[in-house]
C-alpha positions as CSV (number, residue, x, y, z in Angstrom):
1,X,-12.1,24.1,19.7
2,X,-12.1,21.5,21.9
3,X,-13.5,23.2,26.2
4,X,-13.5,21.3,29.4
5,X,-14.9,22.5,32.4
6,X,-13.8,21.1,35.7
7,X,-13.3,22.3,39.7
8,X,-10.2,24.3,39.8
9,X,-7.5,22.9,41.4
10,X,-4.5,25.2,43.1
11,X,-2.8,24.7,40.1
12,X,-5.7,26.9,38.8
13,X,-5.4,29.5,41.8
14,X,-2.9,31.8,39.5
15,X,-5.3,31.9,36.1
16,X,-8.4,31.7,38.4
17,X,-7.3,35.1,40.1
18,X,-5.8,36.9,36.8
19,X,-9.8,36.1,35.3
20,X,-11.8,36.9,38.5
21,X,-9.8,40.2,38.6
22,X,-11.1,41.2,35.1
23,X,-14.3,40.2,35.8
24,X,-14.6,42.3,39.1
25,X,-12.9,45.3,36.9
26,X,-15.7,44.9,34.5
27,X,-18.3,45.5,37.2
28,X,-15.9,48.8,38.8
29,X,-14.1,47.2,41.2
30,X,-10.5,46.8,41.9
31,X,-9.0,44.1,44.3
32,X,-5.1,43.4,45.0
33,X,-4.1,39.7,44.0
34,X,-3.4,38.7,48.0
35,X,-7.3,39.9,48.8
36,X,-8.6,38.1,45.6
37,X,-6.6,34.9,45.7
38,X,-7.4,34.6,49.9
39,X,-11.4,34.7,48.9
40,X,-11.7,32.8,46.4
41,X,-9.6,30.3,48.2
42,X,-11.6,30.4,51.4
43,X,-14.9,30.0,49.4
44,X,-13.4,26.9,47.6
45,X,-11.9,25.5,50.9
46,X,-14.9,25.7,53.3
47,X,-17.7,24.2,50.5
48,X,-18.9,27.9,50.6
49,X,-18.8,27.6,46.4
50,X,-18.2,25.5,43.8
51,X,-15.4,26.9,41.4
52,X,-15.3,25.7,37.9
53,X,-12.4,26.5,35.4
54,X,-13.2,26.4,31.6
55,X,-9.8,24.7,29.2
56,X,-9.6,25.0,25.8
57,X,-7.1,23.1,23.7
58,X,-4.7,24.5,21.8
59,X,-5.7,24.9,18.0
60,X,-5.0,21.7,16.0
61,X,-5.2,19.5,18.9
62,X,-1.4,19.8,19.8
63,X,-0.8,17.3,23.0
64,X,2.5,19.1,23.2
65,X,0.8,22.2,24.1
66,X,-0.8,22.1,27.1
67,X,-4.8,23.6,27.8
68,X,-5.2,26.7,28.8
69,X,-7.3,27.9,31.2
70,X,-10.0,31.3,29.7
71,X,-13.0,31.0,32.2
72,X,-14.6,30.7,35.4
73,X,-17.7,30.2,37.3
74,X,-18.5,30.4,40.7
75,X,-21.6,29.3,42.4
76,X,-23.1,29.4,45.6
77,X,-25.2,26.6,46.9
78,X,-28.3,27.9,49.0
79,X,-31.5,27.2,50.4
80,X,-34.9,28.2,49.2
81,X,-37.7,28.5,52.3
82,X,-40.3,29.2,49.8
83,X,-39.8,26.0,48.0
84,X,-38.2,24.3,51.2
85,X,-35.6,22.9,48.6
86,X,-31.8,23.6,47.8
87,X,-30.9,26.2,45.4
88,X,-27.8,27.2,43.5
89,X,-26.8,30.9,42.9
90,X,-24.7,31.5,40.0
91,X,-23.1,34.6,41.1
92,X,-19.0,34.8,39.1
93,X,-18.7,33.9,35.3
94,X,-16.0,35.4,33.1
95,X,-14.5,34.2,30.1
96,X,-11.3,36.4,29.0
97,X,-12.3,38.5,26.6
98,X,-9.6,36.7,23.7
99,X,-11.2,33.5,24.3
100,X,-15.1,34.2,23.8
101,X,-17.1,32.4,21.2
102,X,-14.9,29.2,22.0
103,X,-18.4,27.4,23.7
104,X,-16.3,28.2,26.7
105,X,-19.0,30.2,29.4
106,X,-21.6,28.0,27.6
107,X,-19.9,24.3,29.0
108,X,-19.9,26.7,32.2
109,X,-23.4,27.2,32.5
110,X,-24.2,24.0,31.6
111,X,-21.4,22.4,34.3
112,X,-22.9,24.2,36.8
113,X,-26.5,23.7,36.0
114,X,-25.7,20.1,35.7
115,X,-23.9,20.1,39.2
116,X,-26.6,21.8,40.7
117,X,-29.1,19.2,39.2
118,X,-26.8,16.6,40.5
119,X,-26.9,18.1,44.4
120,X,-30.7,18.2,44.6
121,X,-31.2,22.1,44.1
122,X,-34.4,23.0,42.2
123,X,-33.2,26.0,40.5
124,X,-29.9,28.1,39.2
125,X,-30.4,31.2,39.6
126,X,-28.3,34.4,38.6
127,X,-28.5,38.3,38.2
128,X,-26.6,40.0,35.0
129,X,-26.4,43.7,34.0
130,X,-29.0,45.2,32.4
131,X,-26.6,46.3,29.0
132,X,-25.2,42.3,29.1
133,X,-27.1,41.6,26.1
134,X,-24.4,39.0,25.1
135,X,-24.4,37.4,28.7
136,X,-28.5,37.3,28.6
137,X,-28.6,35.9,25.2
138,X,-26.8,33.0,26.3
139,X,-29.0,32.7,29.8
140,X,-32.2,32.7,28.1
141,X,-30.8,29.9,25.3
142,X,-29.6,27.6,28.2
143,X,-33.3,27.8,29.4
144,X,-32.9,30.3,32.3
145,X,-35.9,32.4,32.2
146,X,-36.2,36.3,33.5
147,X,-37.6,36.5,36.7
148,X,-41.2,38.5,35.8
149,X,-42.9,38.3,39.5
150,X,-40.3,39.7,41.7
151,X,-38.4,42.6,42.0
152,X,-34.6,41.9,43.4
153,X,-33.3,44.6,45.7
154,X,-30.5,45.0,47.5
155,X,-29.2,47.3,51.0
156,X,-25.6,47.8,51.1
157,X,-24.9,47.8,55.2
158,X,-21.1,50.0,54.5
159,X,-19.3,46.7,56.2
């Protein structure tokens, strides 16, 4: 199967928001269409991310059927003050669940890691779930390495 990965457009917004709602339901959380659609618009719009769609062809290379969008990724470009450099943040990466094993989260990780590269930031870096196995297996073979000197917390302020 043939996967290109490229900025979503807002002929995107529709699939983009039907595969960022399944990835927020994998991690318990539920969000109308209006609330999901207005974010990840708003990131998009003000530079806050960079949102990359994943197409795969239809089988037997058909140029009457059109690609279809199966995955997303959404970064966040940052700042490191320890390394006084510019850093990326992988933070959104779902590939619907019919469509794994097409290569299609790997062309995202590398699309993004490639962008990243691109914009001067020194490093990706990303946070998965502990049980992800499949998700970690495919970190660690893109070269991403588990963080072994810090521990990442986090201090939810109930805004």
């Amino acid at each position: 199967m043939s996967v290109d990965v490229r900025p979503a457009t807002d002929e995107d917004v529709d699939f983009v928001v039907d595969l960022f709602r399944q990835y927020l339901r994998f991690y318990e959380q539920e969000v109308p269409d209006a609330e999901a659609r207005a974010y990840l618009t708003a990131r998009r719009d003000a530079g806050d991310s960079v949102l990359l769609v994943a197409e795969v062809a239809a089988e037997g290379g058909d140029p009457a059927e059109p690609a279809q969008v199966v995955g997303f990724a959404q970064s966040y470009p940052t700042w490191s003050s320890v390394s006084l450099s510019r850093s990326w943040v992988l933070n959104d990466l779902f590939v619907a669940p019919g469509s794994r094993g097409t290569g299609a989260a790997r062309a995202l990780v590398q699309e993004t890691c490639r962008l990243a590269k691109e914009a001067g930031a020194i490093r990706v870096s990303l946070a998965t779930a502990w049980d992800n196995v499949a998700a970690q297996g495919l970190y660690e073979s893109e070269g991403f390495v588990r963080d072994q000197h810090f521990h990442h917390y986090a201090y939810v302020t109930g805004a």
